[in-house]
N, CA, C and O of each residue as an XYZ file, in Angstrom:
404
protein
N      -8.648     -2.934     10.321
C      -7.329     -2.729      9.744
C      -6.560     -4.023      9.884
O      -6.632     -4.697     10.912
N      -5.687     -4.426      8.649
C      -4.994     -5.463      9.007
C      -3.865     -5.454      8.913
O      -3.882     -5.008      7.766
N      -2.497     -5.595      9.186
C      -1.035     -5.126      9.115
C      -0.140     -6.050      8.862
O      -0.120     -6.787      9.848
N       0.559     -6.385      8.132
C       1.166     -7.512      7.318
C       2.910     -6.822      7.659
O       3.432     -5.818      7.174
N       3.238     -7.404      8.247
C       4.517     -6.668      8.866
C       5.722     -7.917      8.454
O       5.545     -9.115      8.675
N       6.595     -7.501      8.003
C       7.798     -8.458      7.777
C       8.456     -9.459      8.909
O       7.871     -9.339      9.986
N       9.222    -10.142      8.921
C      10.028    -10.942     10.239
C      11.038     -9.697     10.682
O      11.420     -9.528     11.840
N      11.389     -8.889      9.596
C      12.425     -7.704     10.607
C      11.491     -6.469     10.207
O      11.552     -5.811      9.169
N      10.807     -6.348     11.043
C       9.400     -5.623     11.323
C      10.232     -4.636     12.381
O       9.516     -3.672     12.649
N      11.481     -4.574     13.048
C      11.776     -3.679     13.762
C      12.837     -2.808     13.027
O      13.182     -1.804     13.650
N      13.594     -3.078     11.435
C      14.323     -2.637     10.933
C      13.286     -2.011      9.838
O      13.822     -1.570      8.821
N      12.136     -1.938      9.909
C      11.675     -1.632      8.575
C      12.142     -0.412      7.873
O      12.419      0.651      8.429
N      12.229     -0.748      6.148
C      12.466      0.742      5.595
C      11.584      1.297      4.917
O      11.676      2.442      4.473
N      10.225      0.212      4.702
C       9.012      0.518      3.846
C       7.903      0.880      5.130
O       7.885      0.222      6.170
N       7.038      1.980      4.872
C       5.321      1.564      5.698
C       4.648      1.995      4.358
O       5.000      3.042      3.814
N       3.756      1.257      3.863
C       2.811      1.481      3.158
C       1.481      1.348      3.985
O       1.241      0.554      4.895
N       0.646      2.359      3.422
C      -0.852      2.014      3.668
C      -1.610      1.818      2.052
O      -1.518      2.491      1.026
N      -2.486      0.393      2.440
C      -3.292      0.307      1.536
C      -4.550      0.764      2.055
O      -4.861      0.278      3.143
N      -5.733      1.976      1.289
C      -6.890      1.794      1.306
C      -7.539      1.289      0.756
O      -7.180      1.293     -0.421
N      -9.007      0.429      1.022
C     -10.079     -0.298      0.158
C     -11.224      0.319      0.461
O     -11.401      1.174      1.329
N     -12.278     -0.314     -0.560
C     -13.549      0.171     -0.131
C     -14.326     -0.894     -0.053
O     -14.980     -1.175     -1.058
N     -14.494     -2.077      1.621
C     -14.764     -3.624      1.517
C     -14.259     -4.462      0.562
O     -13.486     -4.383     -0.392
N     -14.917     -5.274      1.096
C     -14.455     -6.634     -0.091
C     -14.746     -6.807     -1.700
O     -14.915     -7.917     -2.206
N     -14.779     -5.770     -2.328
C     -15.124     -5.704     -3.237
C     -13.848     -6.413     -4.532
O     -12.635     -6.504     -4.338
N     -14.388     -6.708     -5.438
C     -13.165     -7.873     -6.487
C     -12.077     -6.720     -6.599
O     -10.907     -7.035     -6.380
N     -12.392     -5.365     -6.935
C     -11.254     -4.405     -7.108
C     -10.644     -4.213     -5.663
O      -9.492     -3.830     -5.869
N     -10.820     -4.278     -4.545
C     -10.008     -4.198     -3.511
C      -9.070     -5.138     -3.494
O      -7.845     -5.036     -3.550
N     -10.123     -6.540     -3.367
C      -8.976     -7.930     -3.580
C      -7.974     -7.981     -4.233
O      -6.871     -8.389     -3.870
N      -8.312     -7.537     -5.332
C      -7.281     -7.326     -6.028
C      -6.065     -6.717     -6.006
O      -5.074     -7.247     -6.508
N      -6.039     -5.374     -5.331
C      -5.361     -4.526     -4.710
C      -4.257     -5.090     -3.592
O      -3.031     -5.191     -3.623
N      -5.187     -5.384     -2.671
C      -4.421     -6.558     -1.509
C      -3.306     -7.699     -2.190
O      -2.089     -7.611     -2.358
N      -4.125     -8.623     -2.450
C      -3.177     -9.653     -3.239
C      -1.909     -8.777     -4.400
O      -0.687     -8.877     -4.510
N      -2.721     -8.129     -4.946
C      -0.855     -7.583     -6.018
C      -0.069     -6.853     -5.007
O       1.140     -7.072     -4.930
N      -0.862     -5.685     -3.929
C       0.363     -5.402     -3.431
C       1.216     -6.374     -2.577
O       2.433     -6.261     -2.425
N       0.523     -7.238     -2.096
C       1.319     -8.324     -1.300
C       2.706     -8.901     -2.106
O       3.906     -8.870     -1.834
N       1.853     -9.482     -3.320
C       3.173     -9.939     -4.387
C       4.748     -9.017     -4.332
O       5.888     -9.067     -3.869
N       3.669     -8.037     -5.319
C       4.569     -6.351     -5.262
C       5.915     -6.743     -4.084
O       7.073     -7.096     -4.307
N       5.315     -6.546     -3.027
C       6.007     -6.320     -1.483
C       6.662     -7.579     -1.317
O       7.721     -7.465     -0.701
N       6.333     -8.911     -1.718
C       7.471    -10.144     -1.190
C       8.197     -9.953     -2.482
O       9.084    -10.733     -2.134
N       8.521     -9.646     -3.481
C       9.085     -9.742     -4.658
C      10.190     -8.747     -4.655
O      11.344     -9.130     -4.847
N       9.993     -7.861     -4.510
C      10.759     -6.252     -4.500
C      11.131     -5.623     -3.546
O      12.119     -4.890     -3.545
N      10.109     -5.901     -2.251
C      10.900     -4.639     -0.733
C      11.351     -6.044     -0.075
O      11.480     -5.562      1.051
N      11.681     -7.356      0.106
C      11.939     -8.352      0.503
C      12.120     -8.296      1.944
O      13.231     -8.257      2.472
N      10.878     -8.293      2.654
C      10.851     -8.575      3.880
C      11.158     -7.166      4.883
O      11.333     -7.302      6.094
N      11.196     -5.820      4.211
C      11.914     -4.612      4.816
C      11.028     -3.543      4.635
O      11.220     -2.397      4.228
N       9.401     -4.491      5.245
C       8.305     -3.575      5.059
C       6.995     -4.136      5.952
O       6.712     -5.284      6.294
N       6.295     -2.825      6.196
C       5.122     -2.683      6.811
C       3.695     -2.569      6.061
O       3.759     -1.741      5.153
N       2.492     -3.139      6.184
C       1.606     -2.917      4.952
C       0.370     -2.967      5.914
O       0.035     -3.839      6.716
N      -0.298     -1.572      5.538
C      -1.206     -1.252      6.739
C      -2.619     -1.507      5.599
O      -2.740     -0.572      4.807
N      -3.826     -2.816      5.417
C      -4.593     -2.819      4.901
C      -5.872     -2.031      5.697
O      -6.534     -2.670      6.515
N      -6.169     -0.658      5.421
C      -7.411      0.004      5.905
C      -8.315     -0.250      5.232
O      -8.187     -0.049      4.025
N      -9.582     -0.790      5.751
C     -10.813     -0.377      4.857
C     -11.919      0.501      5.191
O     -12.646      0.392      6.179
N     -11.987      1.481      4.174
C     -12.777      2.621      4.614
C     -14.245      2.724      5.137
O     -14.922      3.545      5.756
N     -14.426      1.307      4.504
C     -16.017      1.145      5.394
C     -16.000      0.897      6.577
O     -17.100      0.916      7.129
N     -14.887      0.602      7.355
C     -14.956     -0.317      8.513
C     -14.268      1.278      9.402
O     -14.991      1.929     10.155
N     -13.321      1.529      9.215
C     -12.546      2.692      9.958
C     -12.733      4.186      8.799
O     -11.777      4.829      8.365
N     -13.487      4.331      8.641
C     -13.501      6.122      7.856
C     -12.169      7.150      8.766
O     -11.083      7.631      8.439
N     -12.857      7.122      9.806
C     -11.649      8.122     10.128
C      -9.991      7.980      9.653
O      -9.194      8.836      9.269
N      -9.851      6.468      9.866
C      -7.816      6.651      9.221
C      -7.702      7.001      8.140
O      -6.626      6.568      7.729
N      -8.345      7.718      7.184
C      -7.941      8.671      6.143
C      -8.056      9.915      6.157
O      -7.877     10.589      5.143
N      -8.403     10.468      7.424
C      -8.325     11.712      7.429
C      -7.080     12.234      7.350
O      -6.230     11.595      7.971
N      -6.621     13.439      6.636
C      -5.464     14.087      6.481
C      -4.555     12.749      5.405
O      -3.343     12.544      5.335
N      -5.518     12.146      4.800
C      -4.451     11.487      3.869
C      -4.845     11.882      2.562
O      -4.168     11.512      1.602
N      -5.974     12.669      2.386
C      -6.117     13.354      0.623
C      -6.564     12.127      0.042
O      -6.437     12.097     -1.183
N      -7.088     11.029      0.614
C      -7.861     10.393     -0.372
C      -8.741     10.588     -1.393
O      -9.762     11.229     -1.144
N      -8.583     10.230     -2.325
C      -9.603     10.944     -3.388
C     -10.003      9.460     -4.078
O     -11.214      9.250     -4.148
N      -9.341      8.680     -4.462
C     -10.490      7.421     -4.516
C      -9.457      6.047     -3.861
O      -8.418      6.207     -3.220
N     -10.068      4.751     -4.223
C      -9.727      3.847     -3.657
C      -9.558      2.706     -4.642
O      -9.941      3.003     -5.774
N      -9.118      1.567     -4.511
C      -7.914      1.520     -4.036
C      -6.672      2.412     -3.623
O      -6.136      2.847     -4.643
N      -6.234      2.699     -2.825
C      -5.176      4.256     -2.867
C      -3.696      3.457     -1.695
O      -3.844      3.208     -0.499
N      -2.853      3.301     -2.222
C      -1.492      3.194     -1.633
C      -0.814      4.237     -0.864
O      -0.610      5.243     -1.544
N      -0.414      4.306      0.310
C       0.571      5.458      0.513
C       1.578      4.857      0.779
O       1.560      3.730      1.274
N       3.028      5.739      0.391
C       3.837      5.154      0.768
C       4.604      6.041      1.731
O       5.293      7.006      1.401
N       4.358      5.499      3.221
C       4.812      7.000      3.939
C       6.361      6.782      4.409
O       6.652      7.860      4.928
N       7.292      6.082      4.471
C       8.464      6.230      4.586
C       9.463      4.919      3.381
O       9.043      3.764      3.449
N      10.086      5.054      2.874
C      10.638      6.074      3.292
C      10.238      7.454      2.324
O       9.645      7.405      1.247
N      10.675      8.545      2.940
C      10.362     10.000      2.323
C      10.868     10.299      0.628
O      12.008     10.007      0.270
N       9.848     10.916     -0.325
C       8.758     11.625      0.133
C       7.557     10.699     -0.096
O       7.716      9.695     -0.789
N       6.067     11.050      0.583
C       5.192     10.291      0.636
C       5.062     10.409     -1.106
O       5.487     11.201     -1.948
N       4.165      9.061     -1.133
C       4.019      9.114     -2.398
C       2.469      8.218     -2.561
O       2.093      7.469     -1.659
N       1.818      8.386     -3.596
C      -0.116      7.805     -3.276
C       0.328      7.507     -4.716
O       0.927      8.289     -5.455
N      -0.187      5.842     -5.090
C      -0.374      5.401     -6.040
C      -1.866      4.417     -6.191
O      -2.113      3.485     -5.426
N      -2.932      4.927     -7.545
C      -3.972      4.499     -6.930
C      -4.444      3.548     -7.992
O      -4.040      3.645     -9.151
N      -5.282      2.644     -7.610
C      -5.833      1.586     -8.672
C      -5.778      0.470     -8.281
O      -5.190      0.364     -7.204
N      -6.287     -0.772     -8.865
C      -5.379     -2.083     -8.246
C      -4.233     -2.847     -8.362
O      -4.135     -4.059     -8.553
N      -3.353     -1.983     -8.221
C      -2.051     -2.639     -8.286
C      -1.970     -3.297     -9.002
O      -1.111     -4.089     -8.616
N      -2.397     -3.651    -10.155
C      -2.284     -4.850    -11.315
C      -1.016     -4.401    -12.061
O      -0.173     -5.266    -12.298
N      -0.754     -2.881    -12.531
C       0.562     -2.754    -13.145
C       1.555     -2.535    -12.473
O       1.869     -1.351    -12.344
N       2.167     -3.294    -11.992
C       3.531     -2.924    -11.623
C       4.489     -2.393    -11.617
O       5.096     -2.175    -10.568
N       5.030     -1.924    -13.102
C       5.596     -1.206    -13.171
C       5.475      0.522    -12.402
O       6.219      1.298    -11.801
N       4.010      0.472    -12.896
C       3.437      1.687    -12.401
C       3.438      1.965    -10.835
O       3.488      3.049    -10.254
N       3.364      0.598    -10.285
C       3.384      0.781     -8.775
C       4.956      1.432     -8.162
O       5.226      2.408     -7.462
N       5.991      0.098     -8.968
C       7.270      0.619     -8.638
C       8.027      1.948     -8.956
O       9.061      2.269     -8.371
N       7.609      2.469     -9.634
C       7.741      3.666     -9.969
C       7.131      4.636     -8.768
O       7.750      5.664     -8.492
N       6.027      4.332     -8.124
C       4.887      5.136     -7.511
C       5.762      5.035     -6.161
O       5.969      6.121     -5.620
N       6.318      3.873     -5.519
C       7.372      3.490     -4.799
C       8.554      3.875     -4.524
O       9.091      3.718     -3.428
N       9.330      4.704     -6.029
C      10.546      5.080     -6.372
C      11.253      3.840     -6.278
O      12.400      4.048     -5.884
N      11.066      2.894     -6.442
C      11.991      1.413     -6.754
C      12.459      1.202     -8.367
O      13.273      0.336     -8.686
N      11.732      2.254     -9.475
C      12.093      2.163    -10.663
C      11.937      3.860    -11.091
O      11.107      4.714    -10.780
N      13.404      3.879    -12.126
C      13.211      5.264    -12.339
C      11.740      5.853    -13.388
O      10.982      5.055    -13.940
N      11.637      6.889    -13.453
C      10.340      7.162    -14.207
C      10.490      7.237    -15.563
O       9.514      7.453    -16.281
């Protein structure tokens, strides 16, 4: 797992989890846009938990994964799972509630 935490990492208002499935070009992909995504739009007022399911299986239990790339966004409330590689944005921010639908 790798955790990409802001400089005010103690005020956070975002935790996202990203899942992958290894290093595969569609994970990378995933990683790098949500990173963008996250310095562009939640500006520094976020947590980004990169899991990969080959390495840790268990941290998706009780998260309803159904495929991967898979985003959660667990606070702030309500959770919300946006899945793919983050390439559209719009779609992400929306998935985020940062843009209306």
């Amino acid at each position: 797992m790798m955790t990409i935490a802001s400089e005010e990492a103690e005020r956070d208002a975002w935790i996202l989890r990203l899942y992958v499935a290894g290093q595969t070009p569609r994970s990378l992909r995933a990683v790098a846009n949500i990173q963008r995504i996250c310095a562009a739009d939640l500006q520094g007022l976020y947590t980004l938990e990169v899991i990969d399911l080959y390495q840790e299986p268990q941290l998706a239990q009780g998260e309803q994964i159904v495929a991967v790339p898979a985003l959660i966004k667990r606070l702030p409330v309500p959770l919300r799972m946006v899945i793919g590689d983050m390439s559209d944005t719009a779609r992400v921010l929306v998935g985020l509630d940062l843009l209306p639908k």
